[in-house]
C-alpha positions in Angstrom: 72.1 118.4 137.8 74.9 119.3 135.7 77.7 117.9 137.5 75.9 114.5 137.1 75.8 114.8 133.4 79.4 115.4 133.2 80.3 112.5 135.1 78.0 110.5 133.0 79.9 112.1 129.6 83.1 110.8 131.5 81.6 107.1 132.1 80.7 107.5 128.5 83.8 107.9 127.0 85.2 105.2 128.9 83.4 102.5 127.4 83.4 104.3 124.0 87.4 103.5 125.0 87.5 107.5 124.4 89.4 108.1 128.3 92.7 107.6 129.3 92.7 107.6 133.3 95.8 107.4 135.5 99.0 109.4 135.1 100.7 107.2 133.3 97.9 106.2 130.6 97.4 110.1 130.3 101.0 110.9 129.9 101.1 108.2 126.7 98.2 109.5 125.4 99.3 113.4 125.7 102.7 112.8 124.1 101.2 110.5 121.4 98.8 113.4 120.8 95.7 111.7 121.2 94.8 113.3 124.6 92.1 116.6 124.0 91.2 117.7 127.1 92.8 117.0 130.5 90.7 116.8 133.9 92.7 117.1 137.2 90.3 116.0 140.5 89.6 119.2 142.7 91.7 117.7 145.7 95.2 116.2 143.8 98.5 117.1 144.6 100.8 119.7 143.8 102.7 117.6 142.3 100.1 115.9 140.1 98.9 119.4 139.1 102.6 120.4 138.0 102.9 117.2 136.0 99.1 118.1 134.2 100.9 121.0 133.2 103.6 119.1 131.6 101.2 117.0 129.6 99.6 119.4 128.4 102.5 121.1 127.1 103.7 118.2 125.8 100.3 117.0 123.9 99.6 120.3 122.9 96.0 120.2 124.8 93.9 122.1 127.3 93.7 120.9 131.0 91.1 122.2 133.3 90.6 121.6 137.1 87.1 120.1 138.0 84.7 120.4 140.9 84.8 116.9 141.7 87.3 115.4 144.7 88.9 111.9 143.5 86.7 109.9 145.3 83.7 111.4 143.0 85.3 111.4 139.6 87.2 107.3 140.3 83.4 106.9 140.8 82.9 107.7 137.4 85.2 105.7 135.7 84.6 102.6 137.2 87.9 103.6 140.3 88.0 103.7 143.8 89.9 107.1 142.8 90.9 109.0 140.0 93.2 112.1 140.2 93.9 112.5 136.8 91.9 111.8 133.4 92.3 112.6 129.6 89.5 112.8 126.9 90.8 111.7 123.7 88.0 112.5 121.6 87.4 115.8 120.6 83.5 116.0 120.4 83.4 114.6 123.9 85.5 116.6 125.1 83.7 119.8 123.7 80.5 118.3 125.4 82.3 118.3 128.9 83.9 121.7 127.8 80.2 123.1 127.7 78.7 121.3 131.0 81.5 122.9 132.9 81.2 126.1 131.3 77.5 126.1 132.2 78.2 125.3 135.8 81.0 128.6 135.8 81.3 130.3 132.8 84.3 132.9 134.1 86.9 129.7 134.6 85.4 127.4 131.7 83.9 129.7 129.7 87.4 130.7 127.3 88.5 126.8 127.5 85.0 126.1 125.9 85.6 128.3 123.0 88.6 127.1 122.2 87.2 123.6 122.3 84.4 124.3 120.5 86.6 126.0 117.8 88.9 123.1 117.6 85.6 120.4 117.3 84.5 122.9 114.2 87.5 122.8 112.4 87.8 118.9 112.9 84.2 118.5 111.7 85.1 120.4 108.6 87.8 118.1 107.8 86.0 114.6 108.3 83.4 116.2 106.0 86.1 117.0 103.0 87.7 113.6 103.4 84.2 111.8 102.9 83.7 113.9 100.4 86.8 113.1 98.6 86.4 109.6 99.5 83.0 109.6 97.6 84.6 111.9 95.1 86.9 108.9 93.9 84.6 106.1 95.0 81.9 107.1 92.1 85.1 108.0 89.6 83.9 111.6 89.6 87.8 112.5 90.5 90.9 111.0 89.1 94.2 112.3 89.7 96.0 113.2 87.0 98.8 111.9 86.2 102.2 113.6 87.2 104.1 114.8 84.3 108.1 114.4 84.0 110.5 117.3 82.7 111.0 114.9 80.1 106.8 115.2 78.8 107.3 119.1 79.0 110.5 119.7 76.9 109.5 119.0 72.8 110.4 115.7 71.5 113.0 115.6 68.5 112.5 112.4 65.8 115.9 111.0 66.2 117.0 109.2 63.0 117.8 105.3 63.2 120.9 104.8 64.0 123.8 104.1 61.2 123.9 99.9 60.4 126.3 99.8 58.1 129.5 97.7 59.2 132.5 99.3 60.9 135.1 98.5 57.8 133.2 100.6 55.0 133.5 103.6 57.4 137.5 103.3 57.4 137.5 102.7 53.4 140.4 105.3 53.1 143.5 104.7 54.6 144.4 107.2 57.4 147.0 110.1 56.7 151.0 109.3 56.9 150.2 105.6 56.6 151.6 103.5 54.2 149.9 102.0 51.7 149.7 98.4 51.6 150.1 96.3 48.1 147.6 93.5 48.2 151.0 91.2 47.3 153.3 91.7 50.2 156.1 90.4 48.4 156.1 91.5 45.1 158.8 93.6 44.9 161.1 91.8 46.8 164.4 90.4 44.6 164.6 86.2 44.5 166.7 84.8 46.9 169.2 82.7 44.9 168.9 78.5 45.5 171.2 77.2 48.5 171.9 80.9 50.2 169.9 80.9 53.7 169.7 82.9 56.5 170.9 80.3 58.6 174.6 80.1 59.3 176.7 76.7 58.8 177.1 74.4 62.0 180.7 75.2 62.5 182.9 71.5 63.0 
């Protein structure tokens, strides 16, 4: 029957360490966003549906109600009862999207779509990251390298710098200063023998 092979998907994942069971395991793994699909048990509480809910909203995942009690789906997953589980992988979960949907197509049949959208679109992507991966394994792609404003704008020559030394640059002497004789006394008068500028030692 079908029902047995969805159980057996769910035992599955569990020892691929692809199935989060237990509230609390489910709610790390829905706000981490790791959790794809979330199973409630047919029989749980109100108030484990309205936190299901919750998790959902919070991982940004589907949640779906399943026609097995607790006793049937702890079974499963190697419990004496599970209310609550959460498929992290999205190919499995598309594969128990599809089971249920073929047991009732009205209430699984949209929530397989989706799935089945979302397992696409993630193929797609695995497949152009090995292909880039090859891509730069075999050198067939090299990123170029990132050009600077400063590679874009032309380059001027500069011309060397200017070696000669600071005092042939301030050969001329500088406006209103006065100019100096190379003697500084030369026109001074001679200061006649025994005159000073010392004054006598008074007695």
């Amino acid at each position: 029957m079908d029902s047995h092979k969805i159980l057996s998907l769910l035992g599955l994942a569990l020892r691929g360490n692809h199935l989060a069971v237990g509230e609390e395991p489910v709610e790390a793994a829905a706000r981490a966003k790791d959790a794809r699909l979330l199973l409630l048990a047919s029989d749980a509480a109100d108030n484990t549906r309205r936190r299901t809910v919750h998790f959902s909203e919070a991982g940004q995942c589907l949640w779906l109600r399943l026609p097995f009690t607790k006793a049937e789906l702890g079974r499963a997953v190697g419990r004496t009862s599970a209310a609550l589980v959460a498929v992290t992988d999205i190919g499995l979960a598309n594969a128990v999207a599809n089971r249920l949907a073929q047991l009732d197509e009205d209430q699984y049949g949209e929530a397989a779509e989706r799935l089945a959208l979302k397992a696409k679109r993630a193929a797609e992507r695995q497949s152009e990251l090995r292909a880039h991966e090859k891509n730069v394994r075999t050198g067939k792609y090299r990123p170029k390298p990132r050009r600077t404003p400063e590679d874009s704008s032309p380059q001027v020559e500069k011309s060397p710098p200017d070696r000669r030394p600071r005092n042939q640059n301030r050969s001329r002497p500088r406006r209103g200063s006065p100019t100096r004789s190379p003697h500084p006394y030369a026109h001074s008068r001679p200061v006649k023998k025994g005159k000073g500028s010392f004054r006598k030692r008074e007695d």
